[in-house]
C-alpha positions in Angstrom: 108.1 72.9 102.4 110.4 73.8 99.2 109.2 73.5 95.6 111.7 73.3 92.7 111.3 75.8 90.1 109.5 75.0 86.6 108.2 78.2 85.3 110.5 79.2 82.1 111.0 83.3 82.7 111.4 85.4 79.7 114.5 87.7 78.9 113.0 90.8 80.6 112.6 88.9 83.7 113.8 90.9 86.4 116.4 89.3 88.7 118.1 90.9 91.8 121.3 89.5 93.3 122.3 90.3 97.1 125.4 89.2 98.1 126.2 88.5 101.7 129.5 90.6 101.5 130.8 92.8 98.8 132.9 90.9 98.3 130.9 88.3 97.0 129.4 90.5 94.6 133.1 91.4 92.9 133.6 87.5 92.9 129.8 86.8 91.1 130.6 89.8 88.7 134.2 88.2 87.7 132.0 85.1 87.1 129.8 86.4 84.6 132.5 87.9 81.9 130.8 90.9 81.3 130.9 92.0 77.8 130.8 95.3 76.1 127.7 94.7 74.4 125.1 91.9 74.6 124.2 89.7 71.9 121.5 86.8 71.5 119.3 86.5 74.1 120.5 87.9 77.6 119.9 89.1 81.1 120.7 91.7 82.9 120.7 91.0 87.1 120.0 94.1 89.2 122.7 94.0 92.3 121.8 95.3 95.7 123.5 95.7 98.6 122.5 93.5 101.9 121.3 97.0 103.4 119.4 98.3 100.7 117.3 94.8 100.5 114.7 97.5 99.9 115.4 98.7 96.4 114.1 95.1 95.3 111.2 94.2 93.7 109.9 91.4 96.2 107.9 89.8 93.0 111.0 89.1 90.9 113.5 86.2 91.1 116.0 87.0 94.2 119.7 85.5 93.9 121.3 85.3 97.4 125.4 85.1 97.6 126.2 83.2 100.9 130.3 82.5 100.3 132.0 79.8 102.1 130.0 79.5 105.4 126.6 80.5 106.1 127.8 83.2 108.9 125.4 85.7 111.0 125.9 88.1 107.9 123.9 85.2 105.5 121.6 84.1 108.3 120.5 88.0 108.5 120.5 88.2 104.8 118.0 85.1 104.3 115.9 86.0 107.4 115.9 89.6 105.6 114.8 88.3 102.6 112.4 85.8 103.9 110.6 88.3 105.3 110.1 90.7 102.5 108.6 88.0 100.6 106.3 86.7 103.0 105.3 90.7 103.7 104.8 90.9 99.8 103.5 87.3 99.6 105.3 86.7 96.7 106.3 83.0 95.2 108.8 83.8 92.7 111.6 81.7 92.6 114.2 82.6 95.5 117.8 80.8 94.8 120.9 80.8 97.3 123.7 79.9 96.0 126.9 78.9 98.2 130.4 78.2 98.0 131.5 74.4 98.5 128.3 73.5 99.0 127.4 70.1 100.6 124.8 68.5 101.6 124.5 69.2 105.6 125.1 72.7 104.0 121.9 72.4 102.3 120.2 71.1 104.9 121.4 73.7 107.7 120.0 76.3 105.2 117.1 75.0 104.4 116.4 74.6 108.5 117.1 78.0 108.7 114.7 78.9 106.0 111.7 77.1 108.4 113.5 79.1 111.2 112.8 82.3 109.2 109.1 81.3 108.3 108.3 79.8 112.0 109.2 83.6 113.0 106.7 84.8 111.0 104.4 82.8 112.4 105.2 83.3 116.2 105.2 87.1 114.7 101.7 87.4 114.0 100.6 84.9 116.2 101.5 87.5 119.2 99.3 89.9 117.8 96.3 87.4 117.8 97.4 86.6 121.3 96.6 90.5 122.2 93.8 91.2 119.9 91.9 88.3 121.6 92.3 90.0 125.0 90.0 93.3 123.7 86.1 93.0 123.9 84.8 91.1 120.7 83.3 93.5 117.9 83.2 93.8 114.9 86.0 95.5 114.3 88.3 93.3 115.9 87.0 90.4 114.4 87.7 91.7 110.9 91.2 92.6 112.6 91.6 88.9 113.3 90.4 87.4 110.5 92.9 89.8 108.7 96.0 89.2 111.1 95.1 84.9 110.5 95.5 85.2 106.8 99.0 87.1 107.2 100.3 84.5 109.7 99.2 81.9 107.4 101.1 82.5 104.5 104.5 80.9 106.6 102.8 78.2 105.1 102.7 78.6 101.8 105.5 76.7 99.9 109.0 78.4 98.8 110.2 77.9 95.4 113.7 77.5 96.7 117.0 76.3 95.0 119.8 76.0 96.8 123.2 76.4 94.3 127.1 75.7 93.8 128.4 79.1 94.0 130.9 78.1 92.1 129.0 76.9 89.0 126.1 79.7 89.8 126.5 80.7 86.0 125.0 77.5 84.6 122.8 76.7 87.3 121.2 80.3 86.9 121.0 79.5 83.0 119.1 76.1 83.9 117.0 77.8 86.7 116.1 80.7 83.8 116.2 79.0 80.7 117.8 82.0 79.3 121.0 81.8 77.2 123.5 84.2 76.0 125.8 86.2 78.4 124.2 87.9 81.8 124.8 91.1 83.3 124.7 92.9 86.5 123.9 96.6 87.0 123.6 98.0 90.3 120.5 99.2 91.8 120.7 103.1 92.7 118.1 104.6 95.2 115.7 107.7 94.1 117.7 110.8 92.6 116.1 113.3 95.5 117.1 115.7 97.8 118.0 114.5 101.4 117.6 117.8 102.6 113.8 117.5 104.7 111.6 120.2 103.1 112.7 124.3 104.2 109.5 124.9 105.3 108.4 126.0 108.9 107.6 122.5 110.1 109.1 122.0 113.3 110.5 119.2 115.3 107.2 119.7 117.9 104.3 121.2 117.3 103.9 124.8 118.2 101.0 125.7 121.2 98.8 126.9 118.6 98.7 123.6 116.6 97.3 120.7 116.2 98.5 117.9 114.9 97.1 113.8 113.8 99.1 111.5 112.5 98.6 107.6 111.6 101.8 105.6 111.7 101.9 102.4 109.7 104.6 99.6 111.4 105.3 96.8 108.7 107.6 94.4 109.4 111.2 94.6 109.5 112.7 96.1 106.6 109.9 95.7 104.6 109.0 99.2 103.5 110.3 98.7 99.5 111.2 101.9 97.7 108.7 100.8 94.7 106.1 100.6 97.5 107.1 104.3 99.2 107.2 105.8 95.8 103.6 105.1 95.0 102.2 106.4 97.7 104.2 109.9 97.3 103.2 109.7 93.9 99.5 109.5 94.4 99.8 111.8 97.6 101.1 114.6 95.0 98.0 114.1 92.6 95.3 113.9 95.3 94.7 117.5 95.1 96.5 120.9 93.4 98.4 121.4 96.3 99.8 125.4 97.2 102.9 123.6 97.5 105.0 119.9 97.3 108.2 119.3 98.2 109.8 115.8 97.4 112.8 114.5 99.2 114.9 110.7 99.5 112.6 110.2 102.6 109.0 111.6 102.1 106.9 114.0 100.9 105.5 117.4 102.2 102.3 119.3 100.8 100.8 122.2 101.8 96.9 123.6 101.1 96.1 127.1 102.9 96.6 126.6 106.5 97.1 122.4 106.6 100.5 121.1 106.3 100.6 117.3 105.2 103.6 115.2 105.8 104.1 111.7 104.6 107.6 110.3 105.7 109.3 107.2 105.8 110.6 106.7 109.4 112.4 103.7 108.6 112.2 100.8 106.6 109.7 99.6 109.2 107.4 102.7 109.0 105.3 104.9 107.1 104.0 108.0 109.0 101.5 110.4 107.9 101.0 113.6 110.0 98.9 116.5 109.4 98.9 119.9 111.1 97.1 122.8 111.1 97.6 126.4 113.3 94.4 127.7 114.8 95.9 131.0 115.1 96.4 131.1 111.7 92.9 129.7 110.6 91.3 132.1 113.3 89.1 129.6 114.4 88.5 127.4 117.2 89.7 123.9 117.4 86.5 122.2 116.1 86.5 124.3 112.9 90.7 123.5 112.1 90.0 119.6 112.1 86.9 120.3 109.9 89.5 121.8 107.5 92.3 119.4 108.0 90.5 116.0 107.9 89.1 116.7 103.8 92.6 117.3 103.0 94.3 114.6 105.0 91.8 111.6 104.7 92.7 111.0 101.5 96.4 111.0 102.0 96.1 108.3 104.5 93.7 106.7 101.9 96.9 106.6 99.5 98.4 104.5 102.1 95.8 102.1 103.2 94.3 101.3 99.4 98.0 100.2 98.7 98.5 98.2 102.0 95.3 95.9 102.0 97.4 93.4 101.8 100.6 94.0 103.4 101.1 92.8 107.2 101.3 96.1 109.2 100.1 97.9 112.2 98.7 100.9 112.8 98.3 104.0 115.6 96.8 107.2 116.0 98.7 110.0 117.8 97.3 112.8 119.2 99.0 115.8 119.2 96.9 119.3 121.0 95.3 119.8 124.8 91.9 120.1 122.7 91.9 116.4 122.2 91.5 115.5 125.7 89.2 116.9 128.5 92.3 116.7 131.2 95.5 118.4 130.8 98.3 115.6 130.1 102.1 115.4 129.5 102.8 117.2 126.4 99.5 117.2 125.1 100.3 114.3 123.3 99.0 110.8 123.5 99.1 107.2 121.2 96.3 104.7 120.4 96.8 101.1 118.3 93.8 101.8 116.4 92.1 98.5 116.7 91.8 99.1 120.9 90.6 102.6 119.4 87.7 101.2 117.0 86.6 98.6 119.8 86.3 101.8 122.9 84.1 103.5 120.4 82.2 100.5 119.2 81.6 98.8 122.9 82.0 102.1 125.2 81.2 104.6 122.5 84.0 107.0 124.1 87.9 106.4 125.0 89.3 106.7 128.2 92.3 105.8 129.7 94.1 106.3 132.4 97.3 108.4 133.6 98.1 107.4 137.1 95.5 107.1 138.6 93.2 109.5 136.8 90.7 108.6 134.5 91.4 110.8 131.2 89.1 110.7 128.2 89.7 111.9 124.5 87.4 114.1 123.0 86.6 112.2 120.1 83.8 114.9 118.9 87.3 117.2 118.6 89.2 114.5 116.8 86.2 113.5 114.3 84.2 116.4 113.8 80.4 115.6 112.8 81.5 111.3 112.9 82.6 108.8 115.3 84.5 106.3 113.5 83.6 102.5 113.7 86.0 101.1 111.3 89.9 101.9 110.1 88.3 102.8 106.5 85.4 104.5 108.3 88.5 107.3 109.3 89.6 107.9 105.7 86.5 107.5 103.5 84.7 109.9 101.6 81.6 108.2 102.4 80.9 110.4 106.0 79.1 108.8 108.7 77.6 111.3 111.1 77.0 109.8 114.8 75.0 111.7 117.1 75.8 110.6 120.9 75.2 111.6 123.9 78.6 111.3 125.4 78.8 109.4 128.7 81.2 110.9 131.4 82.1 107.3 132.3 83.3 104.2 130.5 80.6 102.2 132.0 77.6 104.5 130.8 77.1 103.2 127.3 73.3 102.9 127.3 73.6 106.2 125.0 70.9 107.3 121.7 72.4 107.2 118.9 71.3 108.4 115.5 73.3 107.1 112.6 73.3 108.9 109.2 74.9 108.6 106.1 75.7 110.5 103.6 78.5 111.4 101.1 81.0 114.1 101.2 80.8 116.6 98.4 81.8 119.5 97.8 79.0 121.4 99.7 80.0 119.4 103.2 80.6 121.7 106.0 84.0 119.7 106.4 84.8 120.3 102.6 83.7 124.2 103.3 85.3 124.4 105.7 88.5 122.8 103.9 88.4 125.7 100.7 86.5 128.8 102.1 90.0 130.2 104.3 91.4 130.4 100.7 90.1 133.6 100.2 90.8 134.7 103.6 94.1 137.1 104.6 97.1 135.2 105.5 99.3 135.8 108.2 103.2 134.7 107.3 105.2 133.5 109.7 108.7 133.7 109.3 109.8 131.2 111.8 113.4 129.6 111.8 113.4 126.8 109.7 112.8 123.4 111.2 113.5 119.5 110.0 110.8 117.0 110.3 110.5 114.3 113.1 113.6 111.5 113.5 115.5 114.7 111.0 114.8 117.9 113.7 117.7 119.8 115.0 115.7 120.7 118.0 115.2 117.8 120.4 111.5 117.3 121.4 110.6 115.9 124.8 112.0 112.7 125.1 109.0 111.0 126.4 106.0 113.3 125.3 104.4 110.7 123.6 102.6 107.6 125.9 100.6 104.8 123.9 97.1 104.2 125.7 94.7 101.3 126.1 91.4 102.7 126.5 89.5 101.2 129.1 86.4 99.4 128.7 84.1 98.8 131.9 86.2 96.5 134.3 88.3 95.2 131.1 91.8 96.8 130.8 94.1 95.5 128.2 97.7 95.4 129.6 100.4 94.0 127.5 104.2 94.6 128.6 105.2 93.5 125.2 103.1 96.1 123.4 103.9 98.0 126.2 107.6 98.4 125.0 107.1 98.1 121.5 104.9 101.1 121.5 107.0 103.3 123.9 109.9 103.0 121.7 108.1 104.1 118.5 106.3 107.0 119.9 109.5 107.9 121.6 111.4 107.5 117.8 108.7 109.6 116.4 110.0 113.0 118.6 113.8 111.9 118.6 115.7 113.9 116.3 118.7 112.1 114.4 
């Protein structure tokens, strides 16, 4: 389903061209005749190379470079491409343009478009195929309803013109209506530091800490630098932080005892994890996530406000023995936060087993004073307070419950809690610095984290291929690079 382009773009339209080989690129530039200065009405293109598809702006006009044949290099390059747009659900005007074309060239490369966009769908349609194994609620319905509208936009039409490479100059001038002479100027990624912050964050956490994290998975690639850079941005102006360190691949922040990190894993993921010490704080476990969730909710809001739209996937990990009432591996566990939301919704707890022992997560120490029924229920300012009587088995769930609502301020206990240790003394540790997780020079246990599927009654949700797609990103998350 192709449409041919009609909108007219103006001069400061923004136009990226990706060229399956550098090569390509030299050739395109040769093409163009750059001048020393431009006159009349012209263009500049941004260039980007095939790996850095994320510097682009997935709203703009995209020029692909494909060369002579439409090798695995151009098949990867469109597929890449495809699948930022659809991610972005953008329908600016997309043009690949190829050497000698012909017409069963066109055609092979428009079937590999509807290859691209039946991915998509097959995608997304594997992750209504799981969601519809959990026990219906609320939560999981919204979760559909959202997952349908994602795989739906494979079919949504692609403004697609398909070129002579070797005439790309005019065709780009009729495609733009734009006259005068064109340039190209490459796309450069942020001016930052790729050293990780020199702060005592290490590759594991230490006995005395806890640490939360939620781990956003987009599709491939998808993670755009324009994207990243907001949410850094508006991570460094939720609060006066004691501290902020920027570099190429995240953010660090720092208020009293909590330590906030929000990195980019890969192109694929967005991780925010928050730790505190509760030898530092000098309190018990119940009173350090009462400090660290006022400071870290909002962070994590940064990210989901932005990503309403955007296809992605998220999971809590668990990081402290005070999370669970059972020791496990490493202290550390892994939940895909929709199987989360519907435990505490149908079961109103979360267990799950190891072996063959039952295991349950202290959600009262994860959520002080709440027990989340939604994803925005975990971030929001707006704190709902759920009183339970907490069943020692996933099949008690006739429980009273006493619901209130009220809103966060600044007299909170949680936002108390949060401020008060800043008057407190501080004990300094002078530790030997450490890199963040996928950057550590210390390797963590290479299989400390598991991904869990709470149990609900006699309904467990087993899925191999979430199974393995899970157990390689927790396992990612605690290998060092």
């Amino acid at each position: 389903m192709f449409n041919s382009h009609k909108n007219m773009l103006s001069p400061r339209t923004h136009v990226f061209v990706i060229p399956a080989t550098e090569e390509l690129l030299e050739q395109f530039r040769e093409q163009l005749h750059e001048e020393s200065e431009p006159t009349g009405q012209s263009l500049t293109f941004s260039s980007v190379s095939p790996s850095s598809v994320h510097l682009c702006i997935p709203s703009s006009t995209t020029v692909l470079l494909l060369g002579r044949t439409v090798n695995e290099d151009a098949k990867n390059l469109i597929s890449n491409i495809l699948r930022l747009r659809l991610t972005w659900n953008t329908t600016d005007l997309l043009i690949i343009a190829k050497h000698e074309l012909t017409a069963p060239d066109k055609e092979a490369i428009e079937r590999f478009v509807e290859k691209a966009r039946r991915e998509w769908s097959e995608t997304w349609g594997e992750e209504l195929a799981r969601l519809r194994k959990l026990r219906p609620c609320k939560t999981l319905e919204d979760r559909i309803q959202t997952v349908r509208k994602w795989a739906k936009r494979a079919e949504l039409p692609v403004d697609l013109a398909i070129v002579e490479e070797g005439d790309i100059k005019n065709e780009l001038t009729m495609h733009l209506h734009i006259g005068g002479p064109f340039r190209l100027s490459p796309v450069l990624g942020p001016s930052l530091s790729l050293k990780p912050p020199a702060l005592h964050w290490a590759n594991w956490p230490h006995e005395s800490e806890l640490q939360v994290s939620l781990r956003a998975e987009l599709p491939e690639n998808c993670v755009t630098e324009e994207f990243f850079r907001k949410i850094t941005e508006k991570v460094k102006n939720t609060f006066t932080w004691d501290y902020v360190y920027d570099w190429v691949s995240g953010v660090f922040v720092k208020q009293n005892e909590v330590k906030i990190v929000v990195s980019e894993v890969r192109k694929s993921v967005v991780e925010m994890a928050a730790r505190v010490d509760i030898d530092e704080l000098e309190e018990d476990h119940e009173r350090a996530m009462r400090t660290l969730w006022p400071l870290f909710a909002p962070v994590v809001a940064s990210f989901a406000q932005n990503a309403l739209e955007i296809p992605h996937t998220m999971y809590l990990v668990l990081v402290g023995a005070p999370f669970f009432n059972k020791e496990v591996s490493h202290s550390a566990r892994a939940f895909e936060i929709t199987e989360l939301l519907c435990a505490l919704n149908i079961a109103r707890n979360v267990v799950f087993r190891v072996e063959d022992e039952s295991v349950r997560l202290q959600v009262d120490n994860v959520f002080p004073d709440r027990r989340p029924k939604t994803a925005a229920d975990i971030w929001t300012n707006d704190v709902r307070i759920e009183i339970i009587a907490t069943p020692t088995s996933p099949q008690e769930t006739n429980n009273f419950a006493i619901e209130e609502n009220r809103t966060a301020s600044s007299e909170s206990p949680m936002f108390l809690s949060a401020f008060k240790s800043k008057q407190k003394g501080r004990r300094v540790s002078f530790g030997a610095i450490r890199l963040l997780p996928a950057f550590g020079d210390e390797p963590g246990p290479s299989n400390a984290l598991h991904v869990e599927h709470p149990i609900l009654e006699d309904h467990s949700v087993v899925s191999d291929y979430v199974d393995r797609l899970l157990n390689g990103i927790m396992e990612e998350t605690i290998t060092p690079r």
